[in-house]
C-alpha positions as CSV (number, residue, x, y, z in Angstrom):
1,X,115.8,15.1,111.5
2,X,116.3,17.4,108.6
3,X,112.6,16.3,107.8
4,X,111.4,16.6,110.9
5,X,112.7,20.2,111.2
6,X,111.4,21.0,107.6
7,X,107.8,19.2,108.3
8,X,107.8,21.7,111.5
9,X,109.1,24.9,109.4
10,X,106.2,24.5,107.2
11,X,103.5,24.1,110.1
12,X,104.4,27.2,111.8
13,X,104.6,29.0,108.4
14,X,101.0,27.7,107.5
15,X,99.9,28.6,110.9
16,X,101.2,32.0,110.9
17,X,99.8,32.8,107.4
18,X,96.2,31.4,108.7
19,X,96.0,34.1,111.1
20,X,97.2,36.9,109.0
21,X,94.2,35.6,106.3
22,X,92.0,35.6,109.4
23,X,92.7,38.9,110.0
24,X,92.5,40.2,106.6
25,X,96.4,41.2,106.6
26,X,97.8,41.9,103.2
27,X,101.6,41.0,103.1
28,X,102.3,42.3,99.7
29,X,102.0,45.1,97.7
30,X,99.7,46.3,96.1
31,X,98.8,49.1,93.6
32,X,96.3,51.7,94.7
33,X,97.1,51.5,98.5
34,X,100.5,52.4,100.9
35,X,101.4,50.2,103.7
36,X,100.9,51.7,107.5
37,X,104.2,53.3,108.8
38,X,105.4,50.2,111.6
39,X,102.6,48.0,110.2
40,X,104.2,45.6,107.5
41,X,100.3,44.2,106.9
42,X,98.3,46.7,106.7
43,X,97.1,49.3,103.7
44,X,95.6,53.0,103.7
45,X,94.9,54.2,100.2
46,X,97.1,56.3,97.8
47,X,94.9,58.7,96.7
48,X,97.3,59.6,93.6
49,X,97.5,55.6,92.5
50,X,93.8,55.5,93.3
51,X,92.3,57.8,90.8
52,X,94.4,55.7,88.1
53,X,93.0,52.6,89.3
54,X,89.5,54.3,88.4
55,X,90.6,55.3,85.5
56,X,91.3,51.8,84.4
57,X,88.0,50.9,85.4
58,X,86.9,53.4,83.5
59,X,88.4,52.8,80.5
60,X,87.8,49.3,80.3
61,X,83.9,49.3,81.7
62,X,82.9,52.6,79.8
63,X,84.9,53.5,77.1
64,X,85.5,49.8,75.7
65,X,89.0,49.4,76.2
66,X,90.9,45.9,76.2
67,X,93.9,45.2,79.1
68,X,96.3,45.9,76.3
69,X,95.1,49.0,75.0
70,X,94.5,50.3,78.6
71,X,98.7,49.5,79.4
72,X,99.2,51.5,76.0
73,X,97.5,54.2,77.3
74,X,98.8,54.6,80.7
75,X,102.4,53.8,79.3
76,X,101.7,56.8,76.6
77,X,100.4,59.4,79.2
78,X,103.5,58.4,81.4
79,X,101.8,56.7,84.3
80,X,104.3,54.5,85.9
81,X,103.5,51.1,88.4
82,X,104.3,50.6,91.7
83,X,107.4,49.1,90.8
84,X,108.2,52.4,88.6
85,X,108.1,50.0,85.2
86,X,105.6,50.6,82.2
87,X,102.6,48.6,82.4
88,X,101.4,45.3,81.0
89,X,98.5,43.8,79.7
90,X,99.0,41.5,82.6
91,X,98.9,43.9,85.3
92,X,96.3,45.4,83.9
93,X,94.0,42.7,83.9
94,X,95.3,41.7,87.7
95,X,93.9,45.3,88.7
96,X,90.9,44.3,86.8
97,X,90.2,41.4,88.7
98,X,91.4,42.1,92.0
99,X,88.3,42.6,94.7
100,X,90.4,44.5,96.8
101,X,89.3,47.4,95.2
102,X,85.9,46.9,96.1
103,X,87.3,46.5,99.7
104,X,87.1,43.4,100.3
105,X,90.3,40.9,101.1
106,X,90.7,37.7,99.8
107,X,93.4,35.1,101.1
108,X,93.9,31.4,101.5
109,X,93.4,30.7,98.0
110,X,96.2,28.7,97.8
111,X,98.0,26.2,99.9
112,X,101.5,23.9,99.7
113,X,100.4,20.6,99.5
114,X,103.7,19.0,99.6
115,X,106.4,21.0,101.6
116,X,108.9,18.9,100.5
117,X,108.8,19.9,97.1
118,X,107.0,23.2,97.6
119,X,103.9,22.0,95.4
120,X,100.5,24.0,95.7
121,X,97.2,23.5,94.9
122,X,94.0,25.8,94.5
123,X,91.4,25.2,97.6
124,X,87.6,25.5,97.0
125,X,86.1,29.5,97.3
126,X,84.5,28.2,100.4
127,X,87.5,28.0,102.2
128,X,89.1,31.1,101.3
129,X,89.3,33.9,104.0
130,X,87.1,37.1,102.6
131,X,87.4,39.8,105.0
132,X,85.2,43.1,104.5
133,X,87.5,46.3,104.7
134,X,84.9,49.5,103.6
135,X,87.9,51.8,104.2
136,X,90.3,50.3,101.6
137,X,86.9,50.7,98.8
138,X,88.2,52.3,95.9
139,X,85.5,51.0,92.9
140,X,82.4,49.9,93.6
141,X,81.2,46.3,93.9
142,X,78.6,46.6,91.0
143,X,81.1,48.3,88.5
144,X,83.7,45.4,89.5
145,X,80.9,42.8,89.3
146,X,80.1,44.2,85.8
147,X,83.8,44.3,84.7
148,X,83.9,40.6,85.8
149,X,81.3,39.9,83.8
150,X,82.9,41.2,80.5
151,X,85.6,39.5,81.3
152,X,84.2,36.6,81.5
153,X,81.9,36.4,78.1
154,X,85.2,37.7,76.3
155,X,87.1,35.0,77.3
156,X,84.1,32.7,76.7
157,X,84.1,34.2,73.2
158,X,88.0,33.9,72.7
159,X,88.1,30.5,73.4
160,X,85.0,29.0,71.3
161,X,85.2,32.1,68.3
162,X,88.8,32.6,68.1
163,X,90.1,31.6,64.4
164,X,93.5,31.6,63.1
165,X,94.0,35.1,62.3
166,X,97.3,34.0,59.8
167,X,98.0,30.6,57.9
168,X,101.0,32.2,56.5
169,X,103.1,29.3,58.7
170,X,102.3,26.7,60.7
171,X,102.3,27.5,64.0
172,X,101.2,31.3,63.3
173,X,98.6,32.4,66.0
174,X,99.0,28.9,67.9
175,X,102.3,30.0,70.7
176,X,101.2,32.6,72.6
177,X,103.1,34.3,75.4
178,X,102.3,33.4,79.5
179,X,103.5,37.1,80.0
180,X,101.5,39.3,78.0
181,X,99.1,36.9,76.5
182,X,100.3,38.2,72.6
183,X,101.0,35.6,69.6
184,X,104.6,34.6,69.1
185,X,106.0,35.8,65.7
186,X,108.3,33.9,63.7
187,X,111.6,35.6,62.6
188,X,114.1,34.7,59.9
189,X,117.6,35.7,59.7
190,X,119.9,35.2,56.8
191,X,123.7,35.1,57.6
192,X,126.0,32.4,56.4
193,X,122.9,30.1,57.3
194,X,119.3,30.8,57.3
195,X,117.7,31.4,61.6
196,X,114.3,30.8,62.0
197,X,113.2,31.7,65.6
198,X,109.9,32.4,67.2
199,X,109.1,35.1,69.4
200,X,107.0,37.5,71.2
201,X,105.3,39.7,69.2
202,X,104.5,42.2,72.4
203,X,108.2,42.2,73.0
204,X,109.3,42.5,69.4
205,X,106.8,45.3,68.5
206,X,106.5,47.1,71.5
207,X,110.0,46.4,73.0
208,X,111.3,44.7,76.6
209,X,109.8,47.0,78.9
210,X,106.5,46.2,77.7
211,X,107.0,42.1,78.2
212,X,110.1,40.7,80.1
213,X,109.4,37.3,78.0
214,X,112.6,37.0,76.0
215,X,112.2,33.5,74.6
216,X,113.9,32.2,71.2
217,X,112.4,29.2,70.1
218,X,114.3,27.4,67.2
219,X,111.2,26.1,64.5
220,X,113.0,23.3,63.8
221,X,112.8,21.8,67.6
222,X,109.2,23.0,67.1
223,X,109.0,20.6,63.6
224,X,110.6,17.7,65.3
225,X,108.9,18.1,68.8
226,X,105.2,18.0,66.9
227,X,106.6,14.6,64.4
228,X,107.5,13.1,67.6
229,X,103.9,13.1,69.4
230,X,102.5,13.0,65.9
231,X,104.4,9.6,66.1
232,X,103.7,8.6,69.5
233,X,100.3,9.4,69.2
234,X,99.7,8.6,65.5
235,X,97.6,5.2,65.9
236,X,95.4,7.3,68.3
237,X,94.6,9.7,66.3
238,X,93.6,7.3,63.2
């Protein structure tokens, strides 16, 4: 019965969320627009927020700035998110890539395959819900195309040119953070014993309000983890 009920829970969720995507509702937040006094769904722009979100456009199509150096920026000329927090490589780059801003509303990208267990899975582009909403325009759709584009051959280049930048120690340049996108560095403190952790180097350098990733990972389980598939997999690989 508890099943039953659940199974049911999740149908009327899924159908409810349908026809908000249907009608091009947006029921989040999102940076650059306000929500509609009474109307939980709907946005009208915020002309302040607006004119940053240019700006980032701006900065990254025109004057050849990357996501990180664009948070730096804002963060140093004390422009604030919606949440009132600094900024972030990463919600930089989800401004970047956000077609929104061009005024047009995507939804249904997603859906919970298994309610039970609350997995989700990506669905095809053709059966997302893209709704057309001039009004809410805020860049325009060849400067967004164009951004998409450098975005696209720079990760292209990242992932087929990147080398090592440091084989100072072994796993230098190879953990990189799901937060802010930054190498982890490797830390050694000397008390009574010697500590070797690894961290984020955005968090380390920059401090906790610039990446909320505050990870430790001990080297040694990092040693014994890679022996271990090194000797699972070691007949493989010969």
């Amino acid at each position: 019965m508890a099943q039953e009920e659940s199974a049911n829970t999740s149908k009327r969720v899924k159908f409810g969320k349908k026809i908000n995507a249907e009608k091009g509702r947006v029921p989040n937040f999102v940076y650059g627009y306000d929500k509609i006094k009474g109307d939980y769904f709907n946005l009208t722009i915020n002309e302040k927020e607006s004119e940053v979100v240019k700006k980032i456009f701006n900065l990254y199509l025109n004057e050849g700035n990357g996501a990180n150096k664009i948070a730096q920026i804002l963060n140093n000329e004390g422009y604030r998110t919606k949440r009132n927090c600094n900024w972030s490589q990463n919600a930089i780059s989800r401004i970047l890539t956000n077609p929104i801003y061009t005024g047009k509303i995507v939804n249904g990208k997603e859906e919970v395959e298994d309610f039970l267990i609350g997995v989700r899975k990506k669905k095809d582009s053709e059966e997302w819900y893209v709704i057309e909403k001039p009004e809410l325009s805020i860049i325009s759709n060849e400067d967004f195309e164009k951004v998409q584009a450098i975005l696209k051959k720079r990760n292209i280049d990242f992932n087929l040119n990147k080398q090592r930048e440091s084989n100072k120690h072994l796993f230098s340049t190879l953990i990189r953070c799901s937060c802010c996108g930054y190498s982890f560095r490797r830390l050694e403190r000397v008390y009574r014993n010697t500590y070797i952790k690894w961290v984020c180097s955005g968090r380390n350098a920059k401090g906790k309000d610039s990446c909320p990733n505050f990870s430790k990972i001990d080297e040694t389980e990092l040693t014994d983890a890679t022996k271990a598939k090194r000797k699972v997999y070691g007949n493989v690989c010969r």
